[in-house]
C-alpha positions in Angstrom: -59.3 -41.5 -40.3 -56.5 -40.3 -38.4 -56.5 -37.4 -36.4 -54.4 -34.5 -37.8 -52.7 -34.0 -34.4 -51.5 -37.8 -35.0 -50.5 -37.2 -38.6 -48.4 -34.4 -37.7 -47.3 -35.6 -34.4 -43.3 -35.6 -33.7 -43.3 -38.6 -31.1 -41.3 -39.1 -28.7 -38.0 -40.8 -29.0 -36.3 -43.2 -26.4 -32.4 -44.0 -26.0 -31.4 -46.6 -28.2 -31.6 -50.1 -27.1 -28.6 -51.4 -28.6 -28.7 -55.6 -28.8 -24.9 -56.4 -28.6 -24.1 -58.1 -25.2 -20.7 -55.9 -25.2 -22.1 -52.5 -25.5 -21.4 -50.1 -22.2 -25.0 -48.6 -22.1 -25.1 -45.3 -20.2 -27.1 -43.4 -22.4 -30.8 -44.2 -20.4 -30.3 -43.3 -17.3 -31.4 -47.1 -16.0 -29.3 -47.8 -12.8 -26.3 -50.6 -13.1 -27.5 -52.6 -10.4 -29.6 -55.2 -9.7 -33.1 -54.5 -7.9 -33.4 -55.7 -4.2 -32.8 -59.4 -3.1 -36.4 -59.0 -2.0 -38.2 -58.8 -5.8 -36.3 -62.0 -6.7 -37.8 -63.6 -3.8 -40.6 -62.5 -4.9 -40.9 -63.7 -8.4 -39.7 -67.0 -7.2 -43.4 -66.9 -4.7 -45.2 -65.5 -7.1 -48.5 -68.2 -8.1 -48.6 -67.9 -11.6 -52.3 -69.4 -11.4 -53.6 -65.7 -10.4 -52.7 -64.5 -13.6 -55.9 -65.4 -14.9 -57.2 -63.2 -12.4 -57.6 -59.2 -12.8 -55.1 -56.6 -10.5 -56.6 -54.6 -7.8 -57.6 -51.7 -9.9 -56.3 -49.2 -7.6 -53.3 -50.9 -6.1 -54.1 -51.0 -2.7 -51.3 -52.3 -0.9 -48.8 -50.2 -3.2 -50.3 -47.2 -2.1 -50.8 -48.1 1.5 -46.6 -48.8 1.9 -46.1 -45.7 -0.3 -48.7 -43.7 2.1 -46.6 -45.0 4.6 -42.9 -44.1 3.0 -44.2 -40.3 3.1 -46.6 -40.2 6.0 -49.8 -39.7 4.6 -53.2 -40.4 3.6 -53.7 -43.6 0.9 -55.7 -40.9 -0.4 -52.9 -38.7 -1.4 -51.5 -41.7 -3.7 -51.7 -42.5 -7.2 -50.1 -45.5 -8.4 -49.3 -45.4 -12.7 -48.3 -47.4 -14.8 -44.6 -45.8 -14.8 -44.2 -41.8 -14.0 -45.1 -41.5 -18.0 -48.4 -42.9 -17.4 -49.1 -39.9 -14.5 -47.6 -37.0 -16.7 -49.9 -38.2 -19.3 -53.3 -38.3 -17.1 -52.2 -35.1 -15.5 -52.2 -33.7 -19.2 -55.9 -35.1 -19.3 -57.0 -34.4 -16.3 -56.0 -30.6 -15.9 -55.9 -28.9 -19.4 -59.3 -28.1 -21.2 -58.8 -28.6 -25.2 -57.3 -25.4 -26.1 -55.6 -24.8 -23.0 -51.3 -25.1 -22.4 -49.2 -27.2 -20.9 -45.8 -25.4 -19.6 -42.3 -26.4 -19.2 -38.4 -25.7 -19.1 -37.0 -25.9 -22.6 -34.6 -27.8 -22.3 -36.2 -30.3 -20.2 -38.0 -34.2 -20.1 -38.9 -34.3 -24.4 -42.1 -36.0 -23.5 -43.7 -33.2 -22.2 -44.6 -31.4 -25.9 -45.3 -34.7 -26.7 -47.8 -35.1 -24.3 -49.6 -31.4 -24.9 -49.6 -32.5 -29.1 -51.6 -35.7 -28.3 -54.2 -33.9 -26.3 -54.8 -31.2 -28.8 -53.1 -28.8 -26.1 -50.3 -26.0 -26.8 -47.2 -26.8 -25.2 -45.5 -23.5 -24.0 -41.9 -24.5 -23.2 -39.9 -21.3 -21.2 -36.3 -21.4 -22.5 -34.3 -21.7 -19.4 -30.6 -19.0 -19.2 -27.8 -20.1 -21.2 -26.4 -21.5 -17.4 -29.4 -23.7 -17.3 -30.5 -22.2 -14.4 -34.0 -21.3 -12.4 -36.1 -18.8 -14.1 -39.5 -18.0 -12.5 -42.6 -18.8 -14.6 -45.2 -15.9 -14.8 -48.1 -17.1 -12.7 -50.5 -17.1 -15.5 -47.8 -18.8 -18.0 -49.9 -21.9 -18.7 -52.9 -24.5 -17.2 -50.1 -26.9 -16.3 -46.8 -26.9 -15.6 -44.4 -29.7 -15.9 -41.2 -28.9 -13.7 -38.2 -31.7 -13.6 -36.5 -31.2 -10.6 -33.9 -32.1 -11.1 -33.8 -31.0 -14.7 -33.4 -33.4 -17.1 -31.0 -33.3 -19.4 -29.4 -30.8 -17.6 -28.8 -32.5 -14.1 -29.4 -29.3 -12.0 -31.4 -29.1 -8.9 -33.0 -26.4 -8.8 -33.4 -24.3 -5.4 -36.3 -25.6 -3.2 -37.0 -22.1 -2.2 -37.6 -20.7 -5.8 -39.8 -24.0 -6.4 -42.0 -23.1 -3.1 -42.5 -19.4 -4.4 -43.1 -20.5 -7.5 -45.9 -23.0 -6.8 -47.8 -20.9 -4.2 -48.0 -17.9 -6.8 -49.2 -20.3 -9.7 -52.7 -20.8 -10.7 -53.0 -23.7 -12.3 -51.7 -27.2 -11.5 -47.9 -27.9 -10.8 -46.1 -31.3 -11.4 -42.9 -32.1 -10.2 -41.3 -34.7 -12.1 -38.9 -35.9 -9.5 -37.8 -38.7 -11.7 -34.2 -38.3 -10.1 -34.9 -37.3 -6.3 -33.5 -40.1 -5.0 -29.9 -39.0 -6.1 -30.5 -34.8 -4.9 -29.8 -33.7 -1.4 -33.9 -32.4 -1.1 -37.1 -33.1 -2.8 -40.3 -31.4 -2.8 -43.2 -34.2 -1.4 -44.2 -31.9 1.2 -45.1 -29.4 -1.2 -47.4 -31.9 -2.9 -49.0 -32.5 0.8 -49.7 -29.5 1.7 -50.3 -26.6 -1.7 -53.8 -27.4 -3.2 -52.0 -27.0 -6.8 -48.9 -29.6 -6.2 -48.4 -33.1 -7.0 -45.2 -35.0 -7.0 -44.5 -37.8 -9.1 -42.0 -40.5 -8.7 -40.6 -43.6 -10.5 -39.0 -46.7 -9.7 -36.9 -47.2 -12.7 -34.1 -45.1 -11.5 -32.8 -46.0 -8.0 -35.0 -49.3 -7.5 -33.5 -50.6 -10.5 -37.1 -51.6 -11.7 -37.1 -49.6 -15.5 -38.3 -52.9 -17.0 -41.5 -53.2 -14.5 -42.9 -49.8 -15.2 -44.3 -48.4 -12.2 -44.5 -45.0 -10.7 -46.6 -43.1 -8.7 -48.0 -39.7 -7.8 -48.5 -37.8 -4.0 -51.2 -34.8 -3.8 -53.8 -33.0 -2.6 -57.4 -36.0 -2.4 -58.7 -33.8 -5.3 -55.9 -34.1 -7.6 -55.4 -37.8 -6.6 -59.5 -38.5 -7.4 -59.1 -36.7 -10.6 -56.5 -39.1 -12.0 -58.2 -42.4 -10.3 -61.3 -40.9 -12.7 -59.6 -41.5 -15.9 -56.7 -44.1 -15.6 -57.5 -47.6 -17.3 -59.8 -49.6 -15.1 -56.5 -52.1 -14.4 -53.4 -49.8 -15.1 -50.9 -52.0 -12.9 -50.9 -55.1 -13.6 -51.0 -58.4 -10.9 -47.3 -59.0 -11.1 -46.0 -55.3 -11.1 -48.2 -54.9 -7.6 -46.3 -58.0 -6.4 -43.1 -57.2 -7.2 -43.0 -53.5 -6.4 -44.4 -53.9 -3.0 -41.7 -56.2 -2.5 -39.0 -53.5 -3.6 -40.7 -50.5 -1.4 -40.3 -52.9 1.7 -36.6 -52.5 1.5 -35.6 -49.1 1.3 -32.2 -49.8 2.5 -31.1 -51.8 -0.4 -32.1 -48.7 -2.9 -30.8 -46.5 -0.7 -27.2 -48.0 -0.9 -27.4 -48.4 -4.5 -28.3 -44.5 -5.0 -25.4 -43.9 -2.4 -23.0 -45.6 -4.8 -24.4 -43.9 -7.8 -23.9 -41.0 -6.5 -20.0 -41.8 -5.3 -19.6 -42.8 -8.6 -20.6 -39.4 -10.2 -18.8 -37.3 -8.2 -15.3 -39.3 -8.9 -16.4 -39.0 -12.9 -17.0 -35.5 -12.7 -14.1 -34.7 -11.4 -12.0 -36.9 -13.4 -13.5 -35.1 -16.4 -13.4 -31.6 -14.8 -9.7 -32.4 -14.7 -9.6 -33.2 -18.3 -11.2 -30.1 -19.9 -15.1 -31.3 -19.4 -17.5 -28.7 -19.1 -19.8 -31.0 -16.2 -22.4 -29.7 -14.5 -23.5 -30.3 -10.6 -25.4 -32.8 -11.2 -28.4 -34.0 -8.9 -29.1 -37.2 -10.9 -27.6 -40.1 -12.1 -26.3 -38.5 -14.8 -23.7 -36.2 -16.1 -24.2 -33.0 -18.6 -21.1 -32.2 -19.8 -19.3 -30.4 -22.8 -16.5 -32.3 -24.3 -13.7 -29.8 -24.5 -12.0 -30.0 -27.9 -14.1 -31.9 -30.2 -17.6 -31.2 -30.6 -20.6 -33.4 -28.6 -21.6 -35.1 -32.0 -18.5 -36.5 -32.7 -17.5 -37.5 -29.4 -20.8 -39.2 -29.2 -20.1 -41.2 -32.6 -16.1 -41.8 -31.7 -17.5 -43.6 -28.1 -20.5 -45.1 -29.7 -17.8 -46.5 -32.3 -16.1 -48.0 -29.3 -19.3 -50.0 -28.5 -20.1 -47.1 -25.2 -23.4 -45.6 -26.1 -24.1 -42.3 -24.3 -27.1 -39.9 -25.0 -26.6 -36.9 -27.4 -30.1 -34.0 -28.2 -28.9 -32.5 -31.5 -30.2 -29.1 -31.4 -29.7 -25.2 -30.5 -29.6 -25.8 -26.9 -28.5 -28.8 -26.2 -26.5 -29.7 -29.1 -23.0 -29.3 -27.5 -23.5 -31.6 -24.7 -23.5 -35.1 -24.2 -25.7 -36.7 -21.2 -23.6 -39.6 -19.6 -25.5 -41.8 -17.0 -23.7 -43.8 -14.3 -22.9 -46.5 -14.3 -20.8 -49.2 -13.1 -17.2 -48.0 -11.9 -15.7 -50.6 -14.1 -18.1 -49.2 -17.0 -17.2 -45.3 -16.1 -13.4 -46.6 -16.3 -13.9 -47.8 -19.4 -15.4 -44.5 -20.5 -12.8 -42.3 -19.1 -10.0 -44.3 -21.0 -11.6 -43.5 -24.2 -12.0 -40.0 -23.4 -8.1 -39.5 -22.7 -7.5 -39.0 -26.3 
């Protein structure tokens, strides 16, 4: 009754959600601080009464601000239901059945994920032991899933190998740029103006809005039309609409938020650096680093001990780092104190 790729799926597993109050959670990437001033005013004006109304099915006023953000077409936008929900209709929309789905190893873990449930074969390209860019073969796969910047790994990768990249490609190229909005450059205008490019984008990370769920994808009319084709009829709901609008009409607060995010990161990284960390330049709000005397696992379960939950990948590639995300510089304090021993 089930089908086999289901039976033998390996699904995708989250950060941990710990429920103590007192735990120092940086081990999900979600962003310390509060949303805009703007989506509590919002809530507060929100008329519960339309609830037992439907949502715009295509989130028209999301995707006219976001249109306007980037200066394009509301044709170029797709809103989803998070960034997940566009990486998963992409995977629909641009693979045939026993096509492949391509991807950095180590990169987002969602993306074989995604290729299993679709009856697709996930081709994941082992990045160098640096981490760094390495040039997919233009034929390497139907679609290609590229996290810039990388995830776990923090790196951004060069705009210029991305451009060369996507021009010589022949299938469809996704951009995760889950993390943009802490890295020096992005790659929208690739997505507005290659035939073969979309761009997706989330508001979890620097609009502080993980909980609402909401993301959304720029590209080429065709692209945009072929995810609009198989969404769910009502993918956003009423509220999400309400309230994300409300955090896309005040770029300023996200904007300082990233900005201290990112003065945080740099101050950690060096701290550690000084310490005998292995960290990587990160892009993101995140740190990939190599603990220098003791290996990742045990670091992980000394500080997770100490109630500070960070994110470790056991395996061949990544099993010697841990990811640390931002956080707070009270929180990061607290971290760095533990890691003096």
């Amino acid at each position: 009754m089930i089908r086999s790729a289901v039976q033998t799926l390996h699904a995708y597993v989250p950060g941990e959600q710990p429920k103590d109050a007192g735990v120092i959670k940086l081990n999900t990437n979600e962003n310390p601080y509060p949303p805009s001033p703007r989506v509590f005013a919002a809530m507060r004006e929100f008329d519960g009464e339309r609830l037992r109304l439907y949502s715009d099915p295509v989130s028209s006023s999301l995707r006219q601000r976001t249109a306007e953000i980037h200066g394009c077409a509301v044709e170029n936008v797709f809103v989803g239901n998070g960034s997940d929900e566009v990486l998963a209709l992409c995977a629909r929309a641009f693979v045939e059945r026993d096509g492949t789905i391509g991807f950095f190893d180590p990169s987002y873990s969602l993306y074989p994920v995604l290729a299993a449930i679709e009856g697709s074969s996930a081709k994941p390209l082992p990045l160098p032991h640096d981490f760094g860019w390495i040039t997919p073969q233009a034929d390497h796969s139907d679609l290609f899933f590229l996290t810039n910047p990388n995830a776990p790994t923090s790196l951004l990768f060069a705009k210029k190998n991305v451009v060369e990249f996507c021009r010589n490609f022949r299938g469809v190229v996704l951009i995760d740029e889950a993390y943009v909005d802490f890295s020096p450059e992005n790659c929208a205008d690739l997505a507005l103006s290659l035939p073969n490019v979309l761009v997706a984008r989330t508001l979890s990370k620097s609009f502080s809005l993980a909980g609402l769920r909401l993301g959304y994808a720029l590209g080429p009319a065709p692209l945009i039309e072929a995810l609009f084709k198989i969404k769910d009829s009502y993918n956003i709901s009423m509220l999400t609409q309400h309230l994300g609008l409300a955090a896309l009409n005040d770029l300023d607060h996200f904007r300082t938020n990233a900005a201290r995010i990112i003065a945080t990161r740099e101050r950690v990284a060096r701290e550690l650096r000084m310490r005998g960390w292995t960290v990587f330049e990160s892009a993101t709000n995140f740190l990939w680093t190599k603990p220098p005397r003791k290996p990742a696992r045990e670091v992980f379960e000394f500080l997770r001990g100490k109630k500070i939950f960070v994110r470790y990948f056991p395996g061949g590639r990544t099993g010697e780092y841990l990811r640390i995300t931002v956080g707070t510089d009270a929180q990061m304090n607290a971290l760095l104190a533990m890691t003096e021993t």
